[in-house]
VEXNUBA-345974 format. One record per residue (C-alpha): residue in one letter; x, y, z. Coordinates in Angstrom, 3 decimals. Layout:
BEGIN
aa->a&u->X&v->Y&w->Z .
...
END
This chain:
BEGIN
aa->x&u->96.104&v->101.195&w->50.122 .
aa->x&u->93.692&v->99.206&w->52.126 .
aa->x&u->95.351&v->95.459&w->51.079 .
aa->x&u->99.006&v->97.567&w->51.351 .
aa->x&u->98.091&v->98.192&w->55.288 .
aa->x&u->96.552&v->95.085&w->56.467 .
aa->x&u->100.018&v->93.059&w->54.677 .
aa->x&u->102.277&v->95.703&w->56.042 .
aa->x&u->101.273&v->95.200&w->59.877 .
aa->x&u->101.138&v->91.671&w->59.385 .
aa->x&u->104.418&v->91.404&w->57.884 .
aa->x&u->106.124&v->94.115&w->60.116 .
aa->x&u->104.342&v->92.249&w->63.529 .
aa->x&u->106.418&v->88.721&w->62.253 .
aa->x&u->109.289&v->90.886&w->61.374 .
aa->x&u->109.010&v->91.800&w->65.477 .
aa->x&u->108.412&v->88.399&w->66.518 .
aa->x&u->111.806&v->87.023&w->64.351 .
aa->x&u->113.695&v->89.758&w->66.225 .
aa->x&u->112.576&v->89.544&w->69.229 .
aa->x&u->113.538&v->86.010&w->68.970 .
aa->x&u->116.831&v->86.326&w->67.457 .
aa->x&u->117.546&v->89.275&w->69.645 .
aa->x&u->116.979&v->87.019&w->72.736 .
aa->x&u->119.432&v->83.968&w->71.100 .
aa->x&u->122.250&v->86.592&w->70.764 .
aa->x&u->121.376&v->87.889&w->74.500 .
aa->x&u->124.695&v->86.314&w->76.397 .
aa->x&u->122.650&v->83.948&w->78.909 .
aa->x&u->122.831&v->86.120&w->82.922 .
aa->x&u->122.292&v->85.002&w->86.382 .
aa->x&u->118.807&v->86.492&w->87.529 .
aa->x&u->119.403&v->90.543&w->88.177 .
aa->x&u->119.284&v->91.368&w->91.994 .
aa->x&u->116.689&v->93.492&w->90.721 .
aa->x&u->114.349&v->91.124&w->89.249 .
aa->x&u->114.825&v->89.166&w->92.755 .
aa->x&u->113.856&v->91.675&w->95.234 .
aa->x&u->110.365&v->91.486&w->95.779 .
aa->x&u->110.160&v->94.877&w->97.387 .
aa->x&u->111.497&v->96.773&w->94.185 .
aa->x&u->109.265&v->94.630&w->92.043 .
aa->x&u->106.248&v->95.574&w->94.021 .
aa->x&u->107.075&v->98.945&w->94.024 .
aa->x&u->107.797&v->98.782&w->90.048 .
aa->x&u->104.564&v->97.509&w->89.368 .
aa->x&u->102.720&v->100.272&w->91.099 .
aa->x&u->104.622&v->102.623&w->88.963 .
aa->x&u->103.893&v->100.909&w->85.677 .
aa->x&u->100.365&v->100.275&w->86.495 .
aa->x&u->99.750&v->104.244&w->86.367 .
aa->x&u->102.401&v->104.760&w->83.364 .
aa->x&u->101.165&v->102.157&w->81.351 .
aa->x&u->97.395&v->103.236&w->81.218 .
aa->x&u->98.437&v->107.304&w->80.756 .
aa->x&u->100.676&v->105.807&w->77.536 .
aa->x&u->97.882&v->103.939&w->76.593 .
aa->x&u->94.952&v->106.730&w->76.765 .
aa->x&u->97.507&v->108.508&w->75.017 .
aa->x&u->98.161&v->106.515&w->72.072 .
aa->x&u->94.752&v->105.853&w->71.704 .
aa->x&u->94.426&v->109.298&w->70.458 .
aa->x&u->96.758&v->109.702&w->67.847 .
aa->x&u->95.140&v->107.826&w->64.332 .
aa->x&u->91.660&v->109.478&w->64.513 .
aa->x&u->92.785&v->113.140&w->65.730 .
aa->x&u->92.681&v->114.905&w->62.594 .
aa->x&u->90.314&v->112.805&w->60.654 .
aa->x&u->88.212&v->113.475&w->63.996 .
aa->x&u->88.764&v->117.481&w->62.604 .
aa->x&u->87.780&v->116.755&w->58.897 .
aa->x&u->84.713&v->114.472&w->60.028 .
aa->x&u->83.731&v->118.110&w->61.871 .
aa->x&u->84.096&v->119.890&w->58.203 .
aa->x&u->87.130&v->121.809&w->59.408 .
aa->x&u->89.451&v->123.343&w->56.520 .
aa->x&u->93.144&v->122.048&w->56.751 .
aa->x&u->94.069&v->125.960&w->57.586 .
aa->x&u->91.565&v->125.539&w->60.485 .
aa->x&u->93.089&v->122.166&w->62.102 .
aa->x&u->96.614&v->123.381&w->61.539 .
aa->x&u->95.696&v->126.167&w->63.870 .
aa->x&u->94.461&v->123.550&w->66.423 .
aa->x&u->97.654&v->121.963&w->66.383 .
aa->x&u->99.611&v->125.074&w->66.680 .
aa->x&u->97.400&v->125.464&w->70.007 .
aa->x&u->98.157&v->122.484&w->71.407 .
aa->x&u->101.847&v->122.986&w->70.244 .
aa->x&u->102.122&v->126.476&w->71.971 .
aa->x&u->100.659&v->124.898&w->74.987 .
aa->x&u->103.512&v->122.538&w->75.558 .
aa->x&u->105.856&v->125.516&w->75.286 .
aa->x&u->103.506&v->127.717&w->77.510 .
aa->x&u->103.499&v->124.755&w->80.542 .
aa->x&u->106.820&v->123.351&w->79.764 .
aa->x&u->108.507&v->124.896&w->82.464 .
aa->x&u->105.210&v->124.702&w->84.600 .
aa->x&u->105.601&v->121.011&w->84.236 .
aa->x&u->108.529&v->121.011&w->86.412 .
aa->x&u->107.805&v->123.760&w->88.846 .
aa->x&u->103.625&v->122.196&w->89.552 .
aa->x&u->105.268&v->119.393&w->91.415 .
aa->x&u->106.832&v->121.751&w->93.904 .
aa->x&u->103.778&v->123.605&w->94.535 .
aa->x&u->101.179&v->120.844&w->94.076 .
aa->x&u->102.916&v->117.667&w->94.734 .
aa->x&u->103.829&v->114.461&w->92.330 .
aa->x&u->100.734&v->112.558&w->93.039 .
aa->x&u->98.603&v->115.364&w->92.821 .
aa->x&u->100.693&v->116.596&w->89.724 .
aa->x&u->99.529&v->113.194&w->88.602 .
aa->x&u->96.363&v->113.670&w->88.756 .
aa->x&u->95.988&v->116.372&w->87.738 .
aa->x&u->97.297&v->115.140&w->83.824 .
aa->x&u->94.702&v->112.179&w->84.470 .
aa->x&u->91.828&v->115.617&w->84.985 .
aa->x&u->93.083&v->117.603&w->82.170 .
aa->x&u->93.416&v->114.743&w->79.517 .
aa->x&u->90.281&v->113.185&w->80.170 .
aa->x&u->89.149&v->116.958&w->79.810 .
aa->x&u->90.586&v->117.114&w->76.726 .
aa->x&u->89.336&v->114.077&w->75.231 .
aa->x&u->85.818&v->115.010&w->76.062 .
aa->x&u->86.021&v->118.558&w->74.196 .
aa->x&u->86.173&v->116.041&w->71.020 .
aa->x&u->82.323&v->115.534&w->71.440 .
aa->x&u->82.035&v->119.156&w->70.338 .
aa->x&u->81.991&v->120.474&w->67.057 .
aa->x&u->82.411&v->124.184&w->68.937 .
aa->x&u->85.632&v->125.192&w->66.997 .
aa->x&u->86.201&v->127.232&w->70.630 .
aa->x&u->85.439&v->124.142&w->72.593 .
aa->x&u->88.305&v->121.938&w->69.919 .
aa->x&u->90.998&v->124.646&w->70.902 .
aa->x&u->90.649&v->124.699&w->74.418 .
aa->x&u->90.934&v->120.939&w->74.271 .
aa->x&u->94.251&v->121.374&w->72.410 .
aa->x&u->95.135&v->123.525&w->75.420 .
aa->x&u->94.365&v->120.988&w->77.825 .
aa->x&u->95.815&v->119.002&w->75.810 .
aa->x&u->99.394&v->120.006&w->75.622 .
aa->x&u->99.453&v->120.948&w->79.194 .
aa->x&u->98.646&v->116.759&w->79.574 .
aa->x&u->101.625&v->116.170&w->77.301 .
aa->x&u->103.704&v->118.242&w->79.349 .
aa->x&u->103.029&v->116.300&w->82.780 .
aa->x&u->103.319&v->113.339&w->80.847 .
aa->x&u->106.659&v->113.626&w->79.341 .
aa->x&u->108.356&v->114.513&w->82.863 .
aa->x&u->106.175&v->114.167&w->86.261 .
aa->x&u->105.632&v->110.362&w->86.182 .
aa->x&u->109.039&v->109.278&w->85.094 .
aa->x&u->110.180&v->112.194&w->88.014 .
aa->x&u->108.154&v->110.233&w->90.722 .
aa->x&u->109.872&v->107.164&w->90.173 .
aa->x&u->112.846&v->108.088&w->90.084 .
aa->x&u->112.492&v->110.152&w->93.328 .
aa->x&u->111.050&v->107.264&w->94.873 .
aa->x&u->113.765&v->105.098&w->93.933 .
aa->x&u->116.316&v->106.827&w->95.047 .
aa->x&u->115.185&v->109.125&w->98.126 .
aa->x&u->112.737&v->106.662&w->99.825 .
aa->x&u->113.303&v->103.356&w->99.170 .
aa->x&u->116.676&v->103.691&w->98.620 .
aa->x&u->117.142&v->101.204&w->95.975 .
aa->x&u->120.638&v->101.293&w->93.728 .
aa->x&u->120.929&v->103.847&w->90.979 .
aa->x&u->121.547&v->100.930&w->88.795 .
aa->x&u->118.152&v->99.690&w->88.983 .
aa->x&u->116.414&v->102.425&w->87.523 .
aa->x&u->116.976&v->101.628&w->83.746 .
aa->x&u->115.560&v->98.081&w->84.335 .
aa->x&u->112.361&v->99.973&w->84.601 .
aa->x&u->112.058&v->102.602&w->82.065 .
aa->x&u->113.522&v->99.249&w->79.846 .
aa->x&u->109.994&v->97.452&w->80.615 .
aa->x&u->107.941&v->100.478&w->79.921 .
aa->x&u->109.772&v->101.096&w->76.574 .
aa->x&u->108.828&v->97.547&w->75.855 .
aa->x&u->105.267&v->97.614&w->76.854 .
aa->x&u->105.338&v->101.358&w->75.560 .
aa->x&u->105.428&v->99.950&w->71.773 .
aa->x&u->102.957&v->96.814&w->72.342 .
aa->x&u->100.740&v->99.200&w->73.981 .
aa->x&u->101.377&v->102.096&w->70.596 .
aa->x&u->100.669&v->98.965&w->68.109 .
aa->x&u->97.427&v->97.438&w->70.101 .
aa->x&u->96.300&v->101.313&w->70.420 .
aa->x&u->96.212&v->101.444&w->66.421 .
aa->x&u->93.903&v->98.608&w->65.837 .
aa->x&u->91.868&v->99.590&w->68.973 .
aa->x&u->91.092&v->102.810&w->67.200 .
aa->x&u->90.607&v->101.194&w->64.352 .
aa->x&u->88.169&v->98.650&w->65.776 .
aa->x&u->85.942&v->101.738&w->67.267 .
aa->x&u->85.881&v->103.841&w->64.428 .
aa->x&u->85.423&v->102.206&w->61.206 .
aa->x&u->84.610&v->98.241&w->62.429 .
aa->x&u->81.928&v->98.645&w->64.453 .
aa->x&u->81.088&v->102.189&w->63.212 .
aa->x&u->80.987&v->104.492&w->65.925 .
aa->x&u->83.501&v->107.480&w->64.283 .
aa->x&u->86.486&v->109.018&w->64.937 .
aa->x&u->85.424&v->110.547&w->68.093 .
aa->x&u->85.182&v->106.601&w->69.570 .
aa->x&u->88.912&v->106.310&w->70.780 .
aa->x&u->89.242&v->109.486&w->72.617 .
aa->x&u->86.317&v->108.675&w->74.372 .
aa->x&u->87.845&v->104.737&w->75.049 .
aa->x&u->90.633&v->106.942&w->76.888 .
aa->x&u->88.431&v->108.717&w->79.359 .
aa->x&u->87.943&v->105.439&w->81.660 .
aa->x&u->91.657&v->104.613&w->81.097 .
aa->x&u->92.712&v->107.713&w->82.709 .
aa->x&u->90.216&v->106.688&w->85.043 .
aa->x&u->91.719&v->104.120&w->86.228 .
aa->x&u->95.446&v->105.785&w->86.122 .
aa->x&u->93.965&v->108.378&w->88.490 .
aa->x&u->92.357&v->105.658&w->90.738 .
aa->x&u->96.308&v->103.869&w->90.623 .
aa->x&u->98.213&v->107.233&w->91.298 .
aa->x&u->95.472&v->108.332&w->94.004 .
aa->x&u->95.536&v->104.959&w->96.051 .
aa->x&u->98.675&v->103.647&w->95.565 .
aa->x&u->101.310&v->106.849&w->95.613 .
aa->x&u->102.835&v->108.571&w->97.865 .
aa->x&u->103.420&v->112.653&w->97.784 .
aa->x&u->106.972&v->114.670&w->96.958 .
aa->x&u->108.022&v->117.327&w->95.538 .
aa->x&u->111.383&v->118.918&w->93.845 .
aa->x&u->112.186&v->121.835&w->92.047 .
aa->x&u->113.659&v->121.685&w->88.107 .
aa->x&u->115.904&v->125.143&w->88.531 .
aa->x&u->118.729&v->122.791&w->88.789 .
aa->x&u->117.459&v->121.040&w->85.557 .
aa->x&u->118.252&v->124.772&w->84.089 .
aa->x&u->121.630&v->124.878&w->85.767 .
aa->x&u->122.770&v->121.557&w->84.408 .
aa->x&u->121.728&v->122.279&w->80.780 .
aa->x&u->123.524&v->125.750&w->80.925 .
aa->x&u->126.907&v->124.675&w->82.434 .
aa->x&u->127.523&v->120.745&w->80.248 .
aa->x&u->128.262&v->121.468&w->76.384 .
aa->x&u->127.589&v->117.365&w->76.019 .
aa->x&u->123.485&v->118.059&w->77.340 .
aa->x&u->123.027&v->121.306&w->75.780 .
aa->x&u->123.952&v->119.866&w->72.330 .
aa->x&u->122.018&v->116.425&w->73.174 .
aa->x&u->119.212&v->118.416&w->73.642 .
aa->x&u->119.458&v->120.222&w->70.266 .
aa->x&u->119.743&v->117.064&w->68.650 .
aa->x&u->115.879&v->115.945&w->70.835 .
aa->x&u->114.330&v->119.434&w->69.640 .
aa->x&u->115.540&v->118.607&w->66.288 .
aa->x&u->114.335&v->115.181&w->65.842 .
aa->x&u->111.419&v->114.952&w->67.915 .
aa->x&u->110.003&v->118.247&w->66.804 .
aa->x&u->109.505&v->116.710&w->62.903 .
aa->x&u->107.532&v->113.885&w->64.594 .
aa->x&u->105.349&v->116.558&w->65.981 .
aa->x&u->104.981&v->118.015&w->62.200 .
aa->x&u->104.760&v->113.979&w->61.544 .
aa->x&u->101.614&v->113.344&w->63.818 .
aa->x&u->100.352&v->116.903&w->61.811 .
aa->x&u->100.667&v->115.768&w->57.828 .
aa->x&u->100.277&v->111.673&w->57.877 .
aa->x&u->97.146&v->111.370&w->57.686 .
aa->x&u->96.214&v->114.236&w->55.119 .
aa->x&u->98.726&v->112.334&w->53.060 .
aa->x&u->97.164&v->109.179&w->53.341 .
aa->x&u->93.567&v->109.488&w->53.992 .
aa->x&u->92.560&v->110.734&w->50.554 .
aa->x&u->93.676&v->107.375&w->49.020 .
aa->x&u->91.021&v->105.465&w->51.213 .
aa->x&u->93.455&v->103.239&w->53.622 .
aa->x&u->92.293&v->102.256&w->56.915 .
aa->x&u->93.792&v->104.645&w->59.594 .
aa->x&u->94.128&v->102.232&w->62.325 .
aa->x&u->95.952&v->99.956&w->60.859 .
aa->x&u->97.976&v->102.555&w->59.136 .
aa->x&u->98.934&v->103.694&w->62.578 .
aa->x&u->99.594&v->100.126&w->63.549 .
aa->x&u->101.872&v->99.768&w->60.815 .
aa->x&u->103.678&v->103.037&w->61.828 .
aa->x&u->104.203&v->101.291&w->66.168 .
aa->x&u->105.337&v->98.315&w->64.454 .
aa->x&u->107.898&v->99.876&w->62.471 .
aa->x&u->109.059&v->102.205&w->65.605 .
aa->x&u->109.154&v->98.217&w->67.131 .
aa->x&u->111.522&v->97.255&w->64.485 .
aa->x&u->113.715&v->99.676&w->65.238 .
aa->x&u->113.771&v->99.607&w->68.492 .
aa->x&u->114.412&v->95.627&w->68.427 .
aa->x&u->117.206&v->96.193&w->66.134 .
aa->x&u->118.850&v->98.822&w->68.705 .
aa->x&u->119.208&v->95.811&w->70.904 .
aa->x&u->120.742&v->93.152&w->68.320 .
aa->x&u->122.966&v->96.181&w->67.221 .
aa->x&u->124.110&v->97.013&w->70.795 .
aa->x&u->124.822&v->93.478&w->71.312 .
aa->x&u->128.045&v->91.890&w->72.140 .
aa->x&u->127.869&v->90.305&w->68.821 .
aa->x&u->128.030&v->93.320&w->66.970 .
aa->x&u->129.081&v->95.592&w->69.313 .
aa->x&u->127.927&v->99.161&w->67.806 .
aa->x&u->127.683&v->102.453&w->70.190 .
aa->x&u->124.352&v->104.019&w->70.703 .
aa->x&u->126.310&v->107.281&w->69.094 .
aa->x&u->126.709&v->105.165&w->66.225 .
aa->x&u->123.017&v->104.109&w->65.992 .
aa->x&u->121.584&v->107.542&w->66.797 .
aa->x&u->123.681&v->108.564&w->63.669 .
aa->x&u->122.076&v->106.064&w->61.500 .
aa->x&u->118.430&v->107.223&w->62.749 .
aa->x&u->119.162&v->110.713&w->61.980 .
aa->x&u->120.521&v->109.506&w->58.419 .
aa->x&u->117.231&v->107.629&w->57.686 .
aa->x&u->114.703&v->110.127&w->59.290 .
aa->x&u->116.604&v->112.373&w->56.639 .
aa->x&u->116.017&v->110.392&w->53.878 .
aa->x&u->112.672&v->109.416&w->54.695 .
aa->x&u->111.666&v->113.197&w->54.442 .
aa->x&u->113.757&v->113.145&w->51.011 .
aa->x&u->111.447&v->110.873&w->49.535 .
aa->x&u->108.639&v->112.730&w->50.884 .
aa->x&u->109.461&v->115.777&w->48.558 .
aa->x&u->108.747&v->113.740&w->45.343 .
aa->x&u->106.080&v->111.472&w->46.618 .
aa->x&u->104.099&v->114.488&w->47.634 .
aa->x&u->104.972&v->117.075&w->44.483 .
aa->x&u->101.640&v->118.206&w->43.242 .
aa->x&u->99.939&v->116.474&w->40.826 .
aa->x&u->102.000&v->113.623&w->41.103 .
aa->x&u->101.053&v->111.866&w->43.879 .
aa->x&u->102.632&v->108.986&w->45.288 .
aa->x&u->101.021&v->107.223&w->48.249 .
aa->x&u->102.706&v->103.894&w->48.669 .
aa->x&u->105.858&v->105.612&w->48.614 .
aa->x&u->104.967&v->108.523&w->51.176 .
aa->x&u->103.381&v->105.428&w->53.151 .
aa->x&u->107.225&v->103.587&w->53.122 .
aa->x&u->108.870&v->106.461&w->54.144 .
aa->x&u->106.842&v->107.077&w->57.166 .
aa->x&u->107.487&v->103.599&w->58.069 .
aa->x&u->111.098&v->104.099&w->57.338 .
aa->x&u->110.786&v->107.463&w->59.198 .
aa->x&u->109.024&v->105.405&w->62.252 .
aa->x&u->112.088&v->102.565&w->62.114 .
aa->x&u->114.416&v->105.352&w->62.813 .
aa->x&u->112.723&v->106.524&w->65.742 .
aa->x&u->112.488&v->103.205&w->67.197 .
aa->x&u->116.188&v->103.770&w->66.903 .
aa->x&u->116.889&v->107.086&w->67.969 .
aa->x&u->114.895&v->106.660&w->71.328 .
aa->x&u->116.697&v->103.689&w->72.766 .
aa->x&u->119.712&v->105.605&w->71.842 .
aa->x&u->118.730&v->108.995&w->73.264 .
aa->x&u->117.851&v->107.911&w->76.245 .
aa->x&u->120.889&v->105.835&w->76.990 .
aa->x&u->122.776&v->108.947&w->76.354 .
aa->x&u->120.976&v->111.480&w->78.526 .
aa->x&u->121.209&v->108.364&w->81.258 .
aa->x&u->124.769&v->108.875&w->80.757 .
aa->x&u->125.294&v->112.856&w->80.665 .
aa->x&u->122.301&v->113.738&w->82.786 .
aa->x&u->122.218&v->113.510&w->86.404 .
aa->x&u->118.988&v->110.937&w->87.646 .
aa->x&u->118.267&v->113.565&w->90.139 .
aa->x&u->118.039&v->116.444&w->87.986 .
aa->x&u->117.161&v->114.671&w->84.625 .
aa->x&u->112.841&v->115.602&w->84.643 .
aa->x&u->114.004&v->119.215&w->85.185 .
aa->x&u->116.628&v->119.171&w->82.287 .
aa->x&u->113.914&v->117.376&w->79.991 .
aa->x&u->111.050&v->119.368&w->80.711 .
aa->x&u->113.993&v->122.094&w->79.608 .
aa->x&u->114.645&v->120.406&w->76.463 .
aa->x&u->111.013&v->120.517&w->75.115 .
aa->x&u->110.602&v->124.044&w->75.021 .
aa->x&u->112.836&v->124.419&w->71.914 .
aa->x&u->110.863&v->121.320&w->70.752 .
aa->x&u->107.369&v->123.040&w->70.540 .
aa->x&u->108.564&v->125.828&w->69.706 .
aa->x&u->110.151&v->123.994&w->66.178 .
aa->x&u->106.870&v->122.145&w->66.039 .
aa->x&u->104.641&v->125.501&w->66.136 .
aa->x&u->106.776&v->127.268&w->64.008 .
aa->x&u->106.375&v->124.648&w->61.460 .
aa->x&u->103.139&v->124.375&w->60.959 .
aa->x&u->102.405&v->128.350&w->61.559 .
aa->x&u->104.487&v->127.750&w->58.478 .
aa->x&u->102.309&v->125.085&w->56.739 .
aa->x&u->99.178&v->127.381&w->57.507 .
aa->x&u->100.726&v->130.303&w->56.000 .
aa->x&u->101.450&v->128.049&w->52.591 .
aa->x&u->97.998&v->126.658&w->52.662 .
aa->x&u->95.801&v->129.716&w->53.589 .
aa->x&u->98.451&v->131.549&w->50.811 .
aa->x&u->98.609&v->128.837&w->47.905 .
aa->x&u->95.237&v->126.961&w->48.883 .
aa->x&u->97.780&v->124.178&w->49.012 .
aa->x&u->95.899&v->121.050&w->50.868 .
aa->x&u->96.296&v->117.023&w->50.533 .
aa->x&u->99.558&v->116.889&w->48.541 .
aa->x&u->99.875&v->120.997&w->48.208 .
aa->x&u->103.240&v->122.579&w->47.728 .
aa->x&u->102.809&v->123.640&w->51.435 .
aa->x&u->103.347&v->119.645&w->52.815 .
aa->x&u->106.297&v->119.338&w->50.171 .
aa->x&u->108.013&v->122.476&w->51.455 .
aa->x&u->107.429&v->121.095&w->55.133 .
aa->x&u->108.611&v->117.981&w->54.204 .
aa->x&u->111.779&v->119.327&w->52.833 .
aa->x&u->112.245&v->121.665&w->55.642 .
aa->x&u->112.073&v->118.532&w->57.748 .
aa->x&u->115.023&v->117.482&w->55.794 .
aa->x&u->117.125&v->120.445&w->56.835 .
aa->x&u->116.648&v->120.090&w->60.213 .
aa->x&u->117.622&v->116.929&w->60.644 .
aa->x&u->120.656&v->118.114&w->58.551 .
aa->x&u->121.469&v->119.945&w->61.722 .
aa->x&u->120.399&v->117.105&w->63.789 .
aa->x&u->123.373&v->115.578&w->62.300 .
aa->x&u->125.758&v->117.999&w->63.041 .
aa->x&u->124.878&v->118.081&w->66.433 .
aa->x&u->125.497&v->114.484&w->66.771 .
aa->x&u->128.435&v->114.816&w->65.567 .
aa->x&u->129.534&v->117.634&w->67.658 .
aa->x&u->128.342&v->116.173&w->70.818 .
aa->x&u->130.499&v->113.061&w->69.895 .
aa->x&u->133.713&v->114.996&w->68.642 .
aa->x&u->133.273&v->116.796&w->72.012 .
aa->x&u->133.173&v->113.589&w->73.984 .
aa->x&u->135.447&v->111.633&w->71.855 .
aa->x&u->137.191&v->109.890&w->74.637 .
aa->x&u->134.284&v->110.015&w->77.415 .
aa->x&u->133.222&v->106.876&w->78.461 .
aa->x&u->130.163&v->108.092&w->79.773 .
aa->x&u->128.827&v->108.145&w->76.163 .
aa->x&u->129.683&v->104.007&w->75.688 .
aa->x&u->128.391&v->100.826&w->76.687 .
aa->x&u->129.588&v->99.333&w->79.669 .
aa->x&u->131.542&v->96.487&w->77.269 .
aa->x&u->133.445&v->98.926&w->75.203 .
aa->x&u->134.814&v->101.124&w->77.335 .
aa->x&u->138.797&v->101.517&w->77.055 .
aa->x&u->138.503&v->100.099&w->73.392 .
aa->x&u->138.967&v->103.202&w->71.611 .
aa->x&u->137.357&v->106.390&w->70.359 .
aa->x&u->133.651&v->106.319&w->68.895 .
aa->x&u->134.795&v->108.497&w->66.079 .
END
């Protein structure tokens, strides 16, 4: 496993390079975007990305070495799927806090208060106080939480309400974050790796990397932002009253509630058979890279397919990848180069799904009440998440199941089934909106139905 994960993120960083390229030659040649030439909105993009870009990074430095971090401590798997529930139940506990602290606190302070709470939570990993771990989880998923909605909120208040730039605009940024966003997920990975087992300091070495990072994000948010605040109830409203976001955001709880269960069962899959986990995580960005480079060549004018169709095709492969993952991981036939491809096909087809998502809820969700509708749509996320590995824990506390245990098969294939419905969702939301052109690129409108 070791020479298997040093060749795959070499080979899968030159697969990114060669489509990166290629996408670019295929990229119709455009006059320089008013956006890109208004200094003012370029200035004012930077500040935001400046903050974003260090929370991402803080956070990805945390995900190879979290639960190796728990077996270094001597936990049992039972115990660390516990911690995860914790965190899990946190995100659905301050889910709908994450939309509703802005109007009480403010954006910036909002802000900085994830920047407090994460670095909190990274700093609980220098205990080996099973009481201290969980309240860390807590902290935690409240982070997550802000994360997923308040920054992205910010800017797009800011955008639109005070510097009044043009709607259009807005997905030239969230573009360049996505794009820094995997750079930043793949440099994270050998980081970690780098810390821990290179120079020997452990797995607690990233998550205390992080703590200055968010540092600096706070320093960013608390010199350079300005204060609002809006309320999500109309996020609520809009979810409730459009069949198009309701079953969009079935499909998100769906797919991105297996990546939680992901995160959970990679490395007890892998670990045992001795490969480095930073580069295995490396491996795993680069992959999600992949995909998301071949979202663009796909979406092209050369080939011309819909995001519907794409987000189709990433549901279809996350859905085989956790097929394969109920044979590579029967017990007592253990298989970890294949487990090890299909969570890098598993990966590709979220590099997919997310450029296609969030073109879609671009499309059917209003910008000024989309945090509000997404901190909406991850409550039934965590709540799959926890209720998947309360599962898990019940199997191995039952069965003693543990690295390669019946209990990580029957998640795996339980995986499988939900992205079943995942499926029909998609095609649902699509059979709904078979002749909205909402739901297709700006090139292909009037040229007939997506299905």
């Amino acid at each position: 496993m070791l020479v298997t994960a040093y060749l795959a993120v070499i080979s899968l960083l030159a697969l990114c390079v060669g489509l990166e390229l290629t996408a670019r030659r295929l990229t119709p040649p455009q006059s320089t975007p008013t956006a890109v030439a208004n200094p003012a909105f370029r200035r004012f993009q930077n500040i935001f990305l400046r903050a974003y870009l260090l929370a991402l990074w803080a956070d990805w430095l945390q995900g190879p070495y979290l639960y190796k971090l728990y077996r270094h401590y001597s936990f049992l798997e039972s115990q660390i799927a516990i911690l995860y529930v914790c965190g899990l139940a946190s995100c659905v506990l301050f889910a709908p806090f994450s939309g509703w602290l802005p109007q009480a606190l403010g954006r910036r302070q909002t802000c900085l208060l994830f920047c407090l709470s994460y670095s909190a939570c990274c700093l609980t990993k220098l205990s080996r106080d099973y009481f201290v771990l969980i309240v860390g989880r807590i902290l935690g998923g409240l982070s997550t939480s802000l994360l997923a909605t308040t920054f992205e909120s910010w800017y797009v208040h800011r955008h639109v309400d005070v510097h009044d730039f043009p709607k259009d605009w807005i997905p030239s940024t969230f573009t360049k974050a996505a794009t820094w966003n995997h750079g930043l997920a793949v440099g994270a990975g050998l980081m970690a790796n780098l810390l821990a087992e290179w120079l020997h300091l452990g797995p607690v070495a990233p998550f205390l990397l992080a703590v200055p990072c968010l540092g600096c994000c706070g320093w960013v948010v608390l010199t350079d932002w300005v204060r609002f605040s809006r309320s999500c109830h109309e996020g609520l409203r809009c979810l409730l009253s459009d069949k198009r976001v309701m079953l969009l955001g079935g499909v998100q709880a769906l797919f991105e509630s297996v990546l939680y269960i992901f995160v959970f069962l990679w490395t007890p899959v892998l670990d045992p058979h001795g490969p480095p986990l930073g580069i295995i995580f490396s491996c795993l960005m680069a992959a999600s890279m992949v995909g998301s480079l071949l979202y663009r060549l796909a979406t092209s004018t050369r080939y011309h397919l819909q995001p519907g169709h794409v987000l189709c095709v990433a549901v279809l492969m996350a859905f085989f990848s956790f097929f394969m993952l109920t044979f590579s991981t029967a017990p007592g036939q253990l298989r970890p180069h294949e487990s090890f491809l299909a969570f890098l096909l598993l990966e590709l087809a979220s590099g997919l799904y997310f450029p296609a998502v969030s073109f879609l809820q671009g499309r059917v969700i209003p910008e000024e009440k989309r945090a509000g509708v997404l901190a909406w749509f991850r409550l039934p996320l965590h709540l799959l998440a926890c209720l998947g590995l309360l599962a898990l824990h019940g199997e191995v506390s039952g069965t003693g199941g543990g690295e390669g245990g019946s209990g990580t098969r029957h998640m795996f294939g339980g995986c499988a089934l939900m992205m079943l419905a995942a499926l029909m969702a998609v095609v649902s939301l699509f059979t709904l909106g078979r002749n909205d052109t909402d739901l297709k690129l700006e090139g292909s409108r009037g040229e007939g139905e997506m299905y």
